[in-house]
DRENKOLMI-417995 format. One line per field, with one value per residue: residue in one letter; x, y, z of N, C-alpha, C in turn. Coordinates in Angstrom, 3 decimals. Example, Ala and Ser with C-alpha at 12.3 -4.5 7.8 and 13.67 -1.06 7.14 Angstrom:
BEGIN
residu: (A_S)
nx: (13.190_12.850)
ny: (-5.690_-2.250)
nz: (7.800_7.080)
cax: (12.300_13.670)
cay: (-4.500_-1.060)
caz: (7.800_7.140)
cx: (13.200_12.900)
cy: (-3.300_0.030)
cz: (7.800_7.870)
//
This chain:
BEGIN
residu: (X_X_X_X_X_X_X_X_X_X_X_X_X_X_X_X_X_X_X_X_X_X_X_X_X_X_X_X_X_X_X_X_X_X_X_X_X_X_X_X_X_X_X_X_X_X_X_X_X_X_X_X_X_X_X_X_X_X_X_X_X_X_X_X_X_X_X_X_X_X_X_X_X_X_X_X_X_X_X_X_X_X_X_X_X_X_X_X_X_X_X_X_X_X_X_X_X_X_X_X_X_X_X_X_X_X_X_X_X_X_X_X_X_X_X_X_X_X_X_X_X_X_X_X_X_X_X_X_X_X_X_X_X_X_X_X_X_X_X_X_X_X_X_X_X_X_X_X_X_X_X_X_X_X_X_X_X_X_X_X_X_X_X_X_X_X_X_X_X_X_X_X_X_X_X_X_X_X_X_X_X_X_X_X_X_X_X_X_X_X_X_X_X_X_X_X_X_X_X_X_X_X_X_X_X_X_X_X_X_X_X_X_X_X_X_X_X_X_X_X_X_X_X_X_X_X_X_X_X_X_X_X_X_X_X_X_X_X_X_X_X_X_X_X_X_X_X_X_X_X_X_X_X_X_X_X_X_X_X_X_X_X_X_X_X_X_X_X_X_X_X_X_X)
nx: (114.803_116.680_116.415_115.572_118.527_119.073_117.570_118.732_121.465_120.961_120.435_120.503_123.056_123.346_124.039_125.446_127.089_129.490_129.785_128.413_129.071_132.590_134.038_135.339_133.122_132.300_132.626_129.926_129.794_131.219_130.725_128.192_128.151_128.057_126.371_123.063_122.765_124.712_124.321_121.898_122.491_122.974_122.656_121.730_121.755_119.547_118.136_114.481_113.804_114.879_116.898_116.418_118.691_120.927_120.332_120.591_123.591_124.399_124.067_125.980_128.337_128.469_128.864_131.316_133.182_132.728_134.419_137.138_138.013_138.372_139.495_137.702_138.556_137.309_134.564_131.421_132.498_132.832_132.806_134.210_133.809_134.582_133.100_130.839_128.676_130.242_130.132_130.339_131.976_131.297_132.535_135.817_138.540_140.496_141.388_142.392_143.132_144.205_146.111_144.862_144.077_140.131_138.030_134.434_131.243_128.079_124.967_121.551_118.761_114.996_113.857_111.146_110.156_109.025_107.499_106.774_108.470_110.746_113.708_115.330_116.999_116.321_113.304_113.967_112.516_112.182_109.980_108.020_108.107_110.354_113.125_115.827_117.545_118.788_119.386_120.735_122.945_124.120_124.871_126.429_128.606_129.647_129.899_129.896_132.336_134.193_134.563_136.705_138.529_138.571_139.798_139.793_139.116_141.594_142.374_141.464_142.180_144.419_144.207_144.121_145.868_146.332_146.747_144.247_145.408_146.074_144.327_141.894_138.722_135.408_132.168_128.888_126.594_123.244_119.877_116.745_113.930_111.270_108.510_105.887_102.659_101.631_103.915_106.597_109.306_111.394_111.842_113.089_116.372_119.107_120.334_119.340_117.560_117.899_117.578_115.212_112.123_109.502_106.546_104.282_101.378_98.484_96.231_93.354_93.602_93.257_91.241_88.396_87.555_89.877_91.691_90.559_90.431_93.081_95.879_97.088_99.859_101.362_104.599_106.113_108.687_111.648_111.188_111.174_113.321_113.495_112.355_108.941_108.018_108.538_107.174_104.563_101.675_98.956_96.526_92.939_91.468_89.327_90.081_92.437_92.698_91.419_93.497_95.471_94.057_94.037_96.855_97.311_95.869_97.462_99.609_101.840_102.792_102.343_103.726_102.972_102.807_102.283_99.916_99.675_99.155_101.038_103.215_103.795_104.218_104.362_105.994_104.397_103.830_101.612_101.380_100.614_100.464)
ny: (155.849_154.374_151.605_151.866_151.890_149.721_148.038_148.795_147.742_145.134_144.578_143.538_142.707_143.120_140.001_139.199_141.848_141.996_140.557_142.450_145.271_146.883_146.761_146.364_144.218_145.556_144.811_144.460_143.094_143.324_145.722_145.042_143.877_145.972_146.282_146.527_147.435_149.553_150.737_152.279_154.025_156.094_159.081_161.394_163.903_165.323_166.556_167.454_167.107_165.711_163.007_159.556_158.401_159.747_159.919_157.231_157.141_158.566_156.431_154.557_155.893_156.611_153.341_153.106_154.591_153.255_150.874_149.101_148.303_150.161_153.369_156.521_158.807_160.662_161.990_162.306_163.890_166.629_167.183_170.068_171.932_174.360_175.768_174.420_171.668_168.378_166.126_163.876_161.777_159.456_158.274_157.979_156.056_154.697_151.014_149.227_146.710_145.815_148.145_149.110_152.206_152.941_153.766_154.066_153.963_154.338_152.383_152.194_151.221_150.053_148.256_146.535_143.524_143.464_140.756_140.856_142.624_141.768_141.497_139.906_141.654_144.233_143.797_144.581_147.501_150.304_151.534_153.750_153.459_155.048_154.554_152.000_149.015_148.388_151.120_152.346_150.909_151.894_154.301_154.112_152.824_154.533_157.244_157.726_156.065_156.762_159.385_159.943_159.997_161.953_165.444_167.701_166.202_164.929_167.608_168.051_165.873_166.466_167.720_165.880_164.455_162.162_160.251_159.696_157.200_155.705_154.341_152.006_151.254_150.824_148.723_149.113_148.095_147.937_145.920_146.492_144.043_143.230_141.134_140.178_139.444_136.738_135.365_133.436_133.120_131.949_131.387_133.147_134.372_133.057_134.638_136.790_136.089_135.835_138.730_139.123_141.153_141.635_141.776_142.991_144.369_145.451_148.311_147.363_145.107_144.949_145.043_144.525_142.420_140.634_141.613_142.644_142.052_142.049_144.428_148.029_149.862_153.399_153.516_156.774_157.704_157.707_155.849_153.333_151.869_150.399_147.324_146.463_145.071_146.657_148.822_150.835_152.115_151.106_150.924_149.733_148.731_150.215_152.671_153.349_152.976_155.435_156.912_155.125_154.933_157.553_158.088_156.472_157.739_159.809_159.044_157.302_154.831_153.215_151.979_149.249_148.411_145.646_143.790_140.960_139.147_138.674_137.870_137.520_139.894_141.969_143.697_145.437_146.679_149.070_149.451_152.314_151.541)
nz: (119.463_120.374_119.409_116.610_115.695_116.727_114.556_112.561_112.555_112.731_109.761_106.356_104.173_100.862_99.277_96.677_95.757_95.592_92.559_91.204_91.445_90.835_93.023_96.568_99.576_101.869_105.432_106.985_109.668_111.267_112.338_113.789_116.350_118.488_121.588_122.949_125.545_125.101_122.470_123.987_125.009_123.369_121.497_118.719_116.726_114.532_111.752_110.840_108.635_107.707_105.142_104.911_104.575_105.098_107.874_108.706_108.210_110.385_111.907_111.369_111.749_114.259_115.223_113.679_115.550_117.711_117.373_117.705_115.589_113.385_112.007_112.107_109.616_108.256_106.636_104.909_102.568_100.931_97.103_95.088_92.032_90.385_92.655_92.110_93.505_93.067_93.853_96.845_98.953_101.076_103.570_105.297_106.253_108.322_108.448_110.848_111.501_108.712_107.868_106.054_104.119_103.765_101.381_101.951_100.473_101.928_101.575_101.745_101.392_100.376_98.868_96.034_94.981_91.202_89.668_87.377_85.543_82.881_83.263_85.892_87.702_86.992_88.437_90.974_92.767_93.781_96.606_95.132_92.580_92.084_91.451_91.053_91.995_89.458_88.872_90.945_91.359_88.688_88.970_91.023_90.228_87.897_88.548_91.892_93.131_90.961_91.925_93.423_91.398_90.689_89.595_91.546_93.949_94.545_95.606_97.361_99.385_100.289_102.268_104.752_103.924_102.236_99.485_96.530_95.164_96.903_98.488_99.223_97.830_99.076_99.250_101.459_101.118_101.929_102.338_102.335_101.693_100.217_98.709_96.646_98.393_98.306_97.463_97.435_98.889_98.468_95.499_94.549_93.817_95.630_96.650_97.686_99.240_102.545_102.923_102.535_104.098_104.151_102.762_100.122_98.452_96.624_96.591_96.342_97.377_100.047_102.065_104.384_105.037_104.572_106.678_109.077_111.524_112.913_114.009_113.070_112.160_110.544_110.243_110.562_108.284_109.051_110.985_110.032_110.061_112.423_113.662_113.853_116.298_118.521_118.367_120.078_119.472_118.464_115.772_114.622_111.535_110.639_111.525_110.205_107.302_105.827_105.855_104.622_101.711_101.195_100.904_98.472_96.592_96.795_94.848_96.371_98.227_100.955_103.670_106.106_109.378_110.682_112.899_114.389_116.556_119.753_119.549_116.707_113.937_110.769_107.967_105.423_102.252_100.974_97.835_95.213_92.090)
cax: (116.099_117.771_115.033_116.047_119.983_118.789_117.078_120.276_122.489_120.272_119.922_121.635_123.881_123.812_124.828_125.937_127.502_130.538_129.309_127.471_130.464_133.805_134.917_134.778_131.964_132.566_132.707_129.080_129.030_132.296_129.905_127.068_128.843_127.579_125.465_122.080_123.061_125.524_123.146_120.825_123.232_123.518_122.161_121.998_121.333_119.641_117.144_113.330_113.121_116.253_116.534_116.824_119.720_121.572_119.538_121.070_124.867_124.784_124.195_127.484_129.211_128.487_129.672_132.706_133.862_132.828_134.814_138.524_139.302_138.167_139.519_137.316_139.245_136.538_132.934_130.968_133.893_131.686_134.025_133.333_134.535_134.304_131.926_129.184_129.078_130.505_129.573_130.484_132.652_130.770_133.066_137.129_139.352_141.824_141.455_143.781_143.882_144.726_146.783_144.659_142.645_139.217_136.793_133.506_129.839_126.993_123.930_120.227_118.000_113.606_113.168_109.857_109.899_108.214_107.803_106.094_109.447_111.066_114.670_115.612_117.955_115.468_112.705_114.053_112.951_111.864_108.089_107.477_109.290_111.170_114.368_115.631_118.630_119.905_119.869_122.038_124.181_124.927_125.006_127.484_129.879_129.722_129.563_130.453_133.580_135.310_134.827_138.060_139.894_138.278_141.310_139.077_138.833_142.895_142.902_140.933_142.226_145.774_143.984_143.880_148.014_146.032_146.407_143.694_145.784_146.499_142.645_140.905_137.496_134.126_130.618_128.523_124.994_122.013_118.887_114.913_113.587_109.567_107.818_104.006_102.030_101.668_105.141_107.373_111.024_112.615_111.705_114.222_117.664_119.530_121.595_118.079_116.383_118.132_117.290_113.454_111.692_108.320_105.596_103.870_99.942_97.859_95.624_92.207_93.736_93.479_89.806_88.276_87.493_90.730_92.471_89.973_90.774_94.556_96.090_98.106_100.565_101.688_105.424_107.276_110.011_112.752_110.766_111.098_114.396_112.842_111.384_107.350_107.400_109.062_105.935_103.955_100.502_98.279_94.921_92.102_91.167_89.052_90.962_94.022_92.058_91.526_95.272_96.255_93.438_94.817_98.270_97.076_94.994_98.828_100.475_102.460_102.999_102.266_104.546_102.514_103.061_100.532_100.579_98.587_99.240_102.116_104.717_103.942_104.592_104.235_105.754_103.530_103.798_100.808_101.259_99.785_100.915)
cay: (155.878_152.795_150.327_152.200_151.710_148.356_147.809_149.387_147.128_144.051_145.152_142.593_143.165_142.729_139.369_138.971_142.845_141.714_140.524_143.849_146.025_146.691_147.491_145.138_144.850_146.706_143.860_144.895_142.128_143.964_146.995_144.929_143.357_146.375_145.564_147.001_148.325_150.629_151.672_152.757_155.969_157.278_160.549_161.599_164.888_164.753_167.146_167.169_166.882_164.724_161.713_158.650_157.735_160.665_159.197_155.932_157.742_158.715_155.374_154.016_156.703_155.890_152.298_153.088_155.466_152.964_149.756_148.832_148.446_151.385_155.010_157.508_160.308_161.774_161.756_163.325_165.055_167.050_167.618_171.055_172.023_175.961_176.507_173.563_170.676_167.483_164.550_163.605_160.657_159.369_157.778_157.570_155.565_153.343_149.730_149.089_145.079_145.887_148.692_150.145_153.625_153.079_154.576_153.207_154.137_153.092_152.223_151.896_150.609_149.768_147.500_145.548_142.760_142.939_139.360_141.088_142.989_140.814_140.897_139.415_142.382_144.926_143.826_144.835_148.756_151.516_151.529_154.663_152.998_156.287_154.211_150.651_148.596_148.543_152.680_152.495_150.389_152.622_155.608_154.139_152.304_155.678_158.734_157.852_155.708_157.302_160.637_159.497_159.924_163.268_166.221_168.396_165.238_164.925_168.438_167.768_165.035_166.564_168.420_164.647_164.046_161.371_160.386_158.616_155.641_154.544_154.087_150.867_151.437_149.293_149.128_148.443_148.089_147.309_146.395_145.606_143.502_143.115_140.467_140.496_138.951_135.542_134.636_132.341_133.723_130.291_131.269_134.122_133.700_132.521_135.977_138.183_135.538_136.370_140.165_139.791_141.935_141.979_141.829_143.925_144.092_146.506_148.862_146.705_144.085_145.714_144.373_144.580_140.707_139.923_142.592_143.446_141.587_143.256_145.701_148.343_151.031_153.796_154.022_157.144_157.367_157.163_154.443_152.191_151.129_149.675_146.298_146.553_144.439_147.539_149.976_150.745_152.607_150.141_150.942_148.995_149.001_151.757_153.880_153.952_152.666_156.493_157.290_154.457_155.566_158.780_157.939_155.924_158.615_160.774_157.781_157.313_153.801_153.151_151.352_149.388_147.326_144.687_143.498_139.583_138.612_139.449_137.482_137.647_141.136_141.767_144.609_145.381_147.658_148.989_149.894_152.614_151.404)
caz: (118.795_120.246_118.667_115.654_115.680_116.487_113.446_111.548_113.157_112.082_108.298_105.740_103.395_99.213_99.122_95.177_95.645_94.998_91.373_90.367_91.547_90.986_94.813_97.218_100.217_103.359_106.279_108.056_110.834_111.899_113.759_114.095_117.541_119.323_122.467_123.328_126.439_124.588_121.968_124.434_125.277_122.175_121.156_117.723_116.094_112.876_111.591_111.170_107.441_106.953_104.269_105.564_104.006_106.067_109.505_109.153_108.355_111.940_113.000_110.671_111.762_115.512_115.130_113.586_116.433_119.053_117.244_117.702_114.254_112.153_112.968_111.210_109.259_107.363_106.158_104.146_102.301_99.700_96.471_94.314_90.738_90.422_93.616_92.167_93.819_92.191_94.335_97.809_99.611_102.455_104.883_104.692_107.294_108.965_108.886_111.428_110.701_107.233_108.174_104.737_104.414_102.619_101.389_101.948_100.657_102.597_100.608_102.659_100.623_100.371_96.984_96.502_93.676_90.682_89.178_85.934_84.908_82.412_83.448_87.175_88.170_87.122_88.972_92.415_92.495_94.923_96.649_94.448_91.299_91.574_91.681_91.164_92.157_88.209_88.716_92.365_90.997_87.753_89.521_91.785_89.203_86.783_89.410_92.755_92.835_90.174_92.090_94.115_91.485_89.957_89.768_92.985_95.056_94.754_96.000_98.685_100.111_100.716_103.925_105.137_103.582_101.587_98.097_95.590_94.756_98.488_99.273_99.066_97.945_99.640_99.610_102.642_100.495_102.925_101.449_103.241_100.226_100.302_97.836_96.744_99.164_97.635_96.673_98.293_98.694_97.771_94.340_94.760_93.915_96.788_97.867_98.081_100.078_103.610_102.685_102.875_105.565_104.208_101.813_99.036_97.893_95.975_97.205_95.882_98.321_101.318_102.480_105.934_105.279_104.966_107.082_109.601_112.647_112.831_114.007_112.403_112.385_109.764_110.946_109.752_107.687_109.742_111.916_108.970_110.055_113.338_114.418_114.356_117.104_119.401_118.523_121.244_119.233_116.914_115.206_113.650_110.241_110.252_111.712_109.269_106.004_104.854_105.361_102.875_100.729_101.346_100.321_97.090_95.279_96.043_93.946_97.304_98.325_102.220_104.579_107.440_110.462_111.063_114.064_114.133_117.948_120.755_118.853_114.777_113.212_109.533_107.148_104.205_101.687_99.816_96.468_94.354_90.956)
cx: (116.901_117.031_115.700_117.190_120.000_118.788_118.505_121.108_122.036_119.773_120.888_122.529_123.546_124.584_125.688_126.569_128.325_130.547_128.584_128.827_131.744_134.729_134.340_133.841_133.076_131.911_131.626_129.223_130.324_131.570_128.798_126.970_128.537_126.476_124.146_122.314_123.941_124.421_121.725_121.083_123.252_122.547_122.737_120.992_120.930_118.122_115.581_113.002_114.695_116.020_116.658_118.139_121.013_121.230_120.184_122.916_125.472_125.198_125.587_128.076_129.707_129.344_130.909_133.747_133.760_133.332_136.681_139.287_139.237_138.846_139.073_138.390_138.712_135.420_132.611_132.025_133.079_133.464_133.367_134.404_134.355_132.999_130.659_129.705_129.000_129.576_130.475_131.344_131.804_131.392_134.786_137.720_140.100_141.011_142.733_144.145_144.527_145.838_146.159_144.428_141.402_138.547_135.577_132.230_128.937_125.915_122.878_119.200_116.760_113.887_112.079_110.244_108.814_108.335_107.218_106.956_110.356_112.615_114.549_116.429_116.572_113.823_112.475_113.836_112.242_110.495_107.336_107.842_109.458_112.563_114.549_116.877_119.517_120.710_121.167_123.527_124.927_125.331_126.598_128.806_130.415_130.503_130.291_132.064_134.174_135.626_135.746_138.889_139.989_139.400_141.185_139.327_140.389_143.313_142.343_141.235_143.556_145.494_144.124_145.350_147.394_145.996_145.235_144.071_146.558_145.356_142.150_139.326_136.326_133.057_129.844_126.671_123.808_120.689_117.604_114.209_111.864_109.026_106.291_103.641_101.592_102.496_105.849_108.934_111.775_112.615_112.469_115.203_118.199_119.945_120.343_117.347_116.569_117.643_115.514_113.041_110.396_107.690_104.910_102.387_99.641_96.607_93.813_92.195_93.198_91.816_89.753_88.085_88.651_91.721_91.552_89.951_92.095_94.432_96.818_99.134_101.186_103.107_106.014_108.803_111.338_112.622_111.224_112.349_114.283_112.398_109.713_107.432_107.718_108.116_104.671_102.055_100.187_96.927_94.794_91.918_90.463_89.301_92.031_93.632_92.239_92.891_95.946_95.441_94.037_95.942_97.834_96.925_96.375_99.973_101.744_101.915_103.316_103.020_103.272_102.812_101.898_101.017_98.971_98.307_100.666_103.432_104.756_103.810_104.905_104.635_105.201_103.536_102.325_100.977_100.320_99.732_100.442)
cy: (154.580_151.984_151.057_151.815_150.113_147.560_147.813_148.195_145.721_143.630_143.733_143.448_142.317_141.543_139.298_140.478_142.706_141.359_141.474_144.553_146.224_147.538_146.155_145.502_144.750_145.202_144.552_144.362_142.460_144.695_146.222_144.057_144.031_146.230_146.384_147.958_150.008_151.383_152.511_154.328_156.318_158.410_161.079_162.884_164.629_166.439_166.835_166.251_166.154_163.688_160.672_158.335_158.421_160.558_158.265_155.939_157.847_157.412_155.026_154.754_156.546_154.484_152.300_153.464_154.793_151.139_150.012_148.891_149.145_152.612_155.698_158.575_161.093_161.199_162.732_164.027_165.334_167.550_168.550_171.113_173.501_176.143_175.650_172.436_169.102_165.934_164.682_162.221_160.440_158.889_157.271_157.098_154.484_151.879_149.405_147.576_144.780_146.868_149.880_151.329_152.769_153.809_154.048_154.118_153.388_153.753_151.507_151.978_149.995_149.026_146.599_144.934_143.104_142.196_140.005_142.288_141.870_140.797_141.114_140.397_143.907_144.889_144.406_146.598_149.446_151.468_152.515_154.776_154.270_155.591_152.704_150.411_148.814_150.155_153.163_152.118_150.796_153.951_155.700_153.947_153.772_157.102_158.281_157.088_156.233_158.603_160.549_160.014_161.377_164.626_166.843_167.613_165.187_166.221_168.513_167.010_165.707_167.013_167.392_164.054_162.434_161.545_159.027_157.512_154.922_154.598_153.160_151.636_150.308_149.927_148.701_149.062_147.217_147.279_145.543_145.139_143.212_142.569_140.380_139.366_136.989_134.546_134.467_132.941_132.200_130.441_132.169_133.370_133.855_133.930_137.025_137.275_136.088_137.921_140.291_140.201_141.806_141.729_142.874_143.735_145.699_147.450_148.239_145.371_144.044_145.928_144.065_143.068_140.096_140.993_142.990_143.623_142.015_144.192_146.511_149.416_151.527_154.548_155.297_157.106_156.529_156.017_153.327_151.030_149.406_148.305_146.707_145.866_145.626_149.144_150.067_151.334_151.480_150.560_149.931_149.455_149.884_152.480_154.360_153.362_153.722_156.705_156.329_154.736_157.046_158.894_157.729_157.046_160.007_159.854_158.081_155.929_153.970_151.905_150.829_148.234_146.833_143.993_142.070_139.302_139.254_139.280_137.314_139.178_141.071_143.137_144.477_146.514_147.526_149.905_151.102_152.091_150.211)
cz: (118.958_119.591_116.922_114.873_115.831_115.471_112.280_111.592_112.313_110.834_108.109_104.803_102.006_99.165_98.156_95.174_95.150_93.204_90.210_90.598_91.255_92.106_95.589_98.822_101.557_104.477_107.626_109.336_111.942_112.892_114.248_115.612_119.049_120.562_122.833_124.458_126.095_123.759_122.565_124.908_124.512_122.442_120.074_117.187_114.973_112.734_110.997_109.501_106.775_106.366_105.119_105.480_104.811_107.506_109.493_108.971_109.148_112.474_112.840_111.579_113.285_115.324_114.897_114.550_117.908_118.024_117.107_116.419_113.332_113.280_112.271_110.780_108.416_106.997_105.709_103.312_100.719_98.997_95.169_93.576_90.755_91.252_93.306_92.644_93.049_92.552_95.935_98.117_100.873_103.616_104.178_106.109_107.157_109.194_109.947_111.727_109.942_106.866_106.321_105.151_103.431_102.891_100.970_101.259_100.975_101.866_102.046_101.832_101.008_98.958_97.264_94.655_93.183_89.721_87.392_85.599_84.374_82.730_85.171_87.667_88.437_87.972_90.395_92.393_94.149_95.100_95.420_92.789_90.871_91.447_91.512_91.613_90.759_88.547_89.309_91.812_89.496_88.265_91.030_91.142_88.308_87.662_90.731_93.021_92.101_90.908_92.918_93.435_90.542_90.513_91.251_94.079_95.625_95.941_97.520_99.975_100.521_102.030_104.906_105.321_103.394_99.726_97.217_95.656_95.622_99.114_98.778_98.872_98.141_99.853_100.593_101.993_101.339_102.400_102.747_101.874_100.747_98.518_97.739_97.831_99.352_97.289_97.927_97.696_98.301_96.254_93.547_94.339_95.199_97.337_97.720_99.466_102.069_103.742_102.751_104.052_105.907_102.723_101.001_98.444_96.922_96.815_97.058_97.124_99.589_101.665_103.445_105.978_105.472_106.128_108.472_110.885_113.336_113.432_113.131_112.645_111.027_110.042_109.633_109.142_108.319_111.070_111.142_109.147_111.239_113.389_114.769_115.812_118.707_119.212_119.534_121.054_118.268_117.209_114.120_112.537_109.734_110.564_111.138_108.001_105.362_105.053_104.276_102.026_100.223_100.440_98.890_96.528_95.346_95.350_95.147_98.142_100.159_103.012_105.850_107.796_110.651_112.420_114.671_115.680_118.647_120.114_117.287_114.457_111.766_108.784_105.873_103.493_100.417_98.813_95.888_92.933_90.476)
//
């Protein structure tokens, strides 16, 4: 778990956010001050079959409650229209520099380039191109920000003795960017390039000639946030070959740690698609 929160802590941020959005970005490097020693007490509830995206909530949510200048006053604040649910707020509070309230959503984000989608925005999508950055970022501009100012949300917030149009709204968009195997991040535009984590191949790639000498690891989900270099199990190539075979033939795109020597570590994503 701490290697985890680690990882969290060490994420980047959406440089160009500010340019896709209309909210401004949530000041990450504010929590990210926390010290190792501290993160090593935590203890975080989460359940077995939880998203990630709700695993790494905790962590935010932690930080905020152990930094001087946020005071949490709400999360999660689910907002319903006759008993269905509308949409959610994920995090509301005190700046107490700014003396504002906002309301922040945090965005945790996997995208892997692909250079053979013809526009530069659209290329950045999800391992399982179930999802892309264009999508996040309509789904946020359309749906979530506005739900601030939806009639329910008003009614909601009075439990708080907050209104809509005294809340700053900010995004705190974190992304792990992974390019094919071949390509040189300088060829990136400048505000993705700090954001790379890792690399991207195909499943045809993935040859004991070139691969064979390695180690590897198939971290789960909520490992993903992690540092490979803080995993303590690695197998050889034939020992975790049929699990990415495995994965492929369920058009399910495999996450692995390579692990070259004591001090190089490599994420790689293999592709079904």
């Amino acid at each position: 778990m701490p290697h985890q929160f680690l990882g969290f802590l060490q994420s980047n941020t959406l440089q160009n956010i500010q340019s896709l959005l209309p909210v401004k970005p949530f000041d990450f490097k504010e929590l990210s001050t926390l010290s190792f020693s501290t993160i090593k007490k935590i203890t975080i509830d989460y359940k077995k079959n939880e998203v990630l995206g709700k695993f790494v909530e905790q962590f935010f949510e932690y930080c905020i409650l152990h930094t001087n200048r946020y005071q949490l006053i709400a999360k999660g604040v689910q907002i319903f229209d006759d008993k269905i649910t509308v949409g959610e707020l994920d995090f509301i509070m005190l700046d107490t520099y700014s003396k504002k309230t906002i309301h922040v959503e945090l965005v945790y984000k996997f995208y892997l380039y692909d250079p053979e989608v013809k526009q530069e925005i659209q290329r950045w999508i999800g391992p399982n191109r179930k999802d892309s950055l264009p999508q996040k970022l309509e789904k946020l501009t359309h749906k979530q920000f506005p739900l601030l100012y939806h009639e329910q949300t008003k009614i909601a917030l009075k439990d708080y003795d907050l209104r809509p149009g005294e809340i700053e709204q900010q995004i705190c968009y974190l992304v792990n960017l992974f390019i094919p195997f071949s390509y040189q991040k300088e060829r990136l535009q400048v505000h993705y390039q700090d954001c790379i984590v890792g690399y991207w191949i195909r499943m045809e790639e993935v040859s004991k000639e070139r691969f064979g000498s390695l180690l590897f690891y198939i971290p789960f989900k909520k490992e993903w946030v992690m540092h490979p270099k803080y995993n303590k199990t690695w197998l050889c190539y034939d020992e975790i070959v049929d699990d990415i075979r495995q994965k492929y033939l369920q058009k399910t795109s495999s996450l692995l740690w390579i692990k070259r020597n004591e001090d190089e570590y490599v994420r790689l994503f293999v592709v079904w698609w």
